[in-house]
C-alpha positions in Angstrom: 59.6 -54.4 -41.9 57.8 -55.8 -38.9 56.8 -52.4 -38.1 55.0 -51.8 -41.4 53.2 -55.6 -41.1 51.7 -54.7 -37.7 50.5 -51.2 -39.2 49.0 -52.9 -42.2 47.2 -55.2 -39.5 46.2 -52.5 -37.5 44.4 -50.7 -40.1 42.8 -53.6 -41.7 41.2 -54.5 -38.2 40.0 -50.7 -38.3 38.9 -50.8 -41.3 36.6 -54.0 -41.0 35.5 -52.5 -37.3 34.6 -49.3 -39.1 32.6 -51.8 -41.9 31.2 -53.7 -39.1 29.7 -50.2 -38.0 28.6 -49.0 -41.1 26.6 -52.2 -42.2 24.9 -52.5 -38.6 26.9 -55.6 -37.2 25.8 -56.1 -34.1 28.0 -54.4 -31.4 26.8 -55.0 -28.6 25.2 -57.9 -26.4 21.9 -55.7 -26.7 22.1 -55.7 -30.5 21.8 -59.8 -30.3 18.7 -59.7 -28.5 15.8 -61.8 -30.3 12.0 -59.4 -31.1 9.4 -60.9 -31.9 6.0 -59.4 -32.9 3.9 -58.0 -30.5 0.8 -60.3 -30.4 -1.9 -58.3 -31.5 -4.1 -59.4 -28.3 -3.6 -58.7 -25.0 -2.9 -61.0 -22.4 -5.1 -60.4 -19.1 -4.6 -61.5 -15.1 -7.4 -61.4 -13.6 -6.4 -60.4 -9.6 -8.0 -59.9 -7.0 -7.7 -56.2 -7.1 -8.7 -56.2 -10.5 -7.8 -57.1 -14.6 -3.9 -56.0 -15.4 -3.4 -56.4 -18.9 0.1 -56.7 -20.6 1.6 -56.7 -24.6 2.9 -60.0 -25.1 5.5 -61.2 -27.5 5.4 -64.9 -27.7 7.8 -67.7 -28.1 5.9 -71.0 -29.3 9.1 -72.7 -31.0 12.4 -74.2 -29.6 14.8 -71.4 -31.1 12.4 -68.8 -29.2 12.2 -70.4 -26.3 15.9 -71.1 -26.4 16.5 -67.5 -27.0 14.0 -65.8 -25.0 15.1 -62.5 -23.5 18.6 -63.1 -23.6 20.7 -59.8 -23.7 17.3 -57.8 -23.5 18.5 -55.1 -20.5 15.1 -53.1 -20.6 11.5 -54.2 -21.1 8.4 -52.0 -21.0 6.4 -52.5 -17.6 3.3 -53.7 -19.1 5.1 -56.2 -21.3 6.3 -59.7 -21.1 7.2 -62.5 -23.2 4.7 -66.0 -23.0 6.5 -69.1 -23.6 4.2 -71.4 -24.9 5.2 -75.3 -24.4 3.5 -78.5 -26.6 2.8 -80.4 -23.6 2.6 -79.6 -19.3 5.8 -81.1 -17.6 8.5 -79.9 -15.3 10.0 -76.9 -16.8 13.3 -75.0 -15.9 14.7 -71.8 -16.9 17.8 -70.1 -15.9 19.2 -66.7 -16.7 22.4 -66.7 -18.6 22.9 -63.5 -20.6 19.7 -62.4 -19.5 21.2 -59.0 -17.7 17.5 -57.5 -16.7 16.0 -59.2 -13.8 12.8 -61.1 -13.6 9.7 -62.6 -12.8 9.1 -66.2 -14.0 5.4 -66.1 -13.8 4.3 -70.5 -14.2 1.1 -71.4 -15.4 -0.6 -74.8 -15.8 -2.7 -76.0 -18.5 -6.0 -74.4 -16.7 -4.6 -70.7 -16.8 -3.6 -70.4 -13.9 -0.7 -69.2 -11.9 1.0 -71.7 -10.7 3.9 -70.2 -9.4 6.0 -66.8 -9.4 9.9 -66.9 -8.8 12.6 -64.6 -9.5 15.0 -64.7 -12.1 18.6 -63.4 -11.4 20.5 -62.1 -14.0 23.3 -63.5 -15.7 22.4 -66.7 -12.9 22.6 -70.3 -14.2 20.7 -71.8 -11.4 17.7 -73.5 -12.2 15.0 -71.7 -11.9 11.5 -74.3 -11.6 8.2 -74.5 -9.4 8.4 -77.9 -9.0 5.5 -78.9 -10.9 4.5 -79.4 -14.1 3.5 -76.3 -16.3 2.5 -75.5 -19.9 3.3 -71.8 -19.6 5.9 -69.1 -18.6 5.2 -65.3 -18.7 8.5 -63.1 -18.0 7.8 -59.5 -17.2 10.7 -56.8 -15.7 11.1 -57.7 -11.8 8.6 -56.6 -9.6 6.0 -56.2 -12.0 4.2 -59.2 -10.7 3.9 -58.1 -7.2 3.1 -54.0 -8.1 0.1 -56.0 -10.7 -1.3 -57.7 -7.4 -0.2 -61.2 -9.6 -0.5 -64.8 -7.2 -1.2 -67.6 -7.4 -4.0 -69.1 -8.4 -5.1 -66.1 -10.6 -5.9 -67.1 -14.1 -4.4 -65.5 -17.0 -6.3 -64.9 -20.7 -5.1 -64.9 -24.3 -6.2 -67.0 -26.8 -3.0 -68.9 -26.9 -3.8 -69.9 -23.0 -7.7 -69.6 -23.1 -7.7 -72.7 -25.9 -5.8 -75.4 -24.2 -7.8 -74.0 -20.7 -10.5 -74.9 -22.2 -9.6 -78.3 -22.9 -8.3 -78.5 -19.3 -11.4 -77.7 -17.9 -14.0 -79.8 -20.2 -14.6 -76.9 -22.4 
């Protein structure tokens, strides 16, 4: 009698596996991963060797910045995510079930990089430049360094170029 309870079990939990399948559950940490719409403009560095322009999908709410690129494991080189904050202040980020590494690119209310530190997958350290900030791009690790990106280069999209402009008087 036990015998045939744990078979019925058995094949029930097959059976709603098999459904879970079949109806596009997600089964995987990379299925849970949060797209957004590419923005349809650009967003541009402007180095020192040069204009390096990247796809941006942007997070402007608290779910999307909560979620960010969580159990994303691969990201296009020339594509990032921008999160977009109400107001400059001390921001920190960490990396848990984030399994592709990094760069937290900071930028002030002026466009400008403030700061570029890694991110470290799966990592709940704080990650944080120490001042305040209204913006975080995060592209794949090492893009920031192969684009030339430092500090103090200034960064366009309209999302950044309008509050910039109130920064600066504009």
């Amino acid at each position: 009698m036990i015998r045939k309870i744990v078979l019925a079990i058995v094949a029930v939990v097959v059976v709603v596996a098999g459904l879970g399948v079949y109806l596009g559950m997600p089964q995987s940490a990379a299925d849970q991963s949060m797209r957004l719409p590419v923005d349809p403009a650009p967003l541009v560095v402007e180095t020192k060797s040069g204009e390096r322009s990247f796809t941006i999908e942007i997070a402007d709410d608290p779910s999307e910045r909560s979620a960010g690129l969580m159990f994303r494991d691969a990201m296009d080189d020339d594509h990032g995510m921008l999160f977009v904050f109400p107001d400059s202040k001390l921001l920190g980020f960490w990396m848990k079930n984030t399994p592709m590494p990094l760069d937290l690119v900071f930028i002030g209310d002026d466009g400008k990089v403030k700061d570029i530190l890694p991110g470290e997958p799966f990592s709940e350290a704080l990650i944080a430049p120490g001042e305040p900030t209204r913006f975080v791009l995060e592209l794949k690790r090492g893009t920031a360094e192969k684009s030339g990106i430092a500090d103090g280069d200034v960064l366009h999209h309209p999302t950044i170029d309008a509050v910039a402009g109130t920064a600066n008087g504009g």
